[in-house]
N, C-alpha and C positions, 0 to 999 in steps of 0.2 A: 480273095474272098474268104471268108470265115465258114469253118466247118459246119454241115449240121449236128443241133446239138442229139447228144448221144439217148437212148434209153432209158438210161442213171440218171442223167443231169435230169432230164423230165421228168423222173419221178421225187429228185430229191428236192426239185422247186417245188412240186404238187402238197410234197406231205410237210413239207419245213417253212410255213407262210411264216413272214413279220408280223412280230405283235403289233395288237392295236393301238396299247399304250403301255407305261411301265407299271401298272398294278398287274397284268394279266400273268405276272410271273409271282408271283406273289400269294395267289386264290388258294392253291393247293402244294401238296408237294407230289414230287414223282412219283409215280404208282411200280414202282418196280418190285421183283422179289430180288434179285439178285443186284447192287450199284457196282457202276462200272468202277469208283474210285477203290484203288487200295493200296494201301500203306507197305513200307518195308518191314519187315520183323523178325528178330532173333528165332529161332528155337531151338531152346535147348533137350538134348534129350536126358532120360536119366542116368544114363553112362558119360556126361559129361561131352559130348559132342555136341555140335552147335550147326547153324544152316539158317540161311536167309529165306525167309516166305515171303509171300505177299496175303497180307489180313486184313479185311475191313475196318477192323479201329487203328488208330495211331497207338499203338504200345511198343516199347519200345524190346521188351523179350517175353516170352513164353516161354516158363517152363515145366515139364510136361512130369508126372510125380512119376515115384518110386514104384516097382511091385512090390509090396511089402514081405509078400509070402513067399518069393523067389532068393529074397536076400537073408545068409547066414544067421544063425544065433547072436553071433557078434556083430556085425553088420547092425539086425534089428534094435541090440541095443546099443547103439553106436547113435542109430538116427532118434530111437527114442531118446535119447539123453542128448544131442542135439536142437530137439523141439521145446525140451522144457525150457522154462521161463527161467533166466538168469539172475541168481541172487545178488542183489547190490549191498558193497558194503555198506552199510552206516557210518556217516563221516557225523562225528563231532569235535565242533571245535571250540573250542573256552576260549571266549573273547574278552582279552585282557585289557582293564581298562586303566589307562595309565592317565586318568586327570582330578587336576588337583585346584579348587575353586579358591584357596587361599593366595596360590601363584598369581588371581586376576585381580585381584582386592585392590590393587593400586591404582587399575586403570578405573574406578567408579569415581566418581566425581568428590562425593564425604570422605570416601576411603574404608568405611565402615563395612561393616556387615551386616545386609538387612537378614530380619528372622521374619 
């Protein structure tokens, strides 16, 4: 003989009916403040240690900034000259053109050279 069903079970048929049809999933979305899904994630901290979280978006590290006012003279400028924008050389290159239209004269049908 099968047991009777328990408490739980009765109340989790009560409140988790079958939809009607498959729009009914569709109408709105979750009303949650907090979702249950979360992602794994780096974080780093500013002393370079690192640690697995769990975060609601997919990213894949965090990492968490500097106190600026706690780090040395040198330090400060160590990270300010880090931040600046990196100068690129300027590449020029003289593109040498080695053709010579008298070389193809032969292959024209007259031979000639139209002006």
């Amino acid at each position: 003989m099968a047991a009777p069903m328990s408490g739980v079970c009765k109340r989790f048929f009560h409140l988790y009916r079958p939809l009607q049809n498959t729009n009914e999933a569709f109408i709105t979305r979750p009303k949650r403040s907090v979702y249950v899904r979360t992602y794994p994630t780096t974080l780093i901290q500013p002393d370079g240690s690192t640690f697995t979280i769990r975060y609601h978006e997919p990213i894949q590290a965090i990492t968490l900034p500097l106190d600026f006012d706690a780090l040395t003279p040198e330090e400060q400028k160590m990270v300010l000259l880090s931040r600046r924008p990196k100068e690129k050389a300027a590449k020029v290159e003289e593109l040498k053109v080695g053709f010579d239209a008298k070389k193809y004269l032969k292959y024209r049908p007259d031979g000639k050279k139209r002006s």
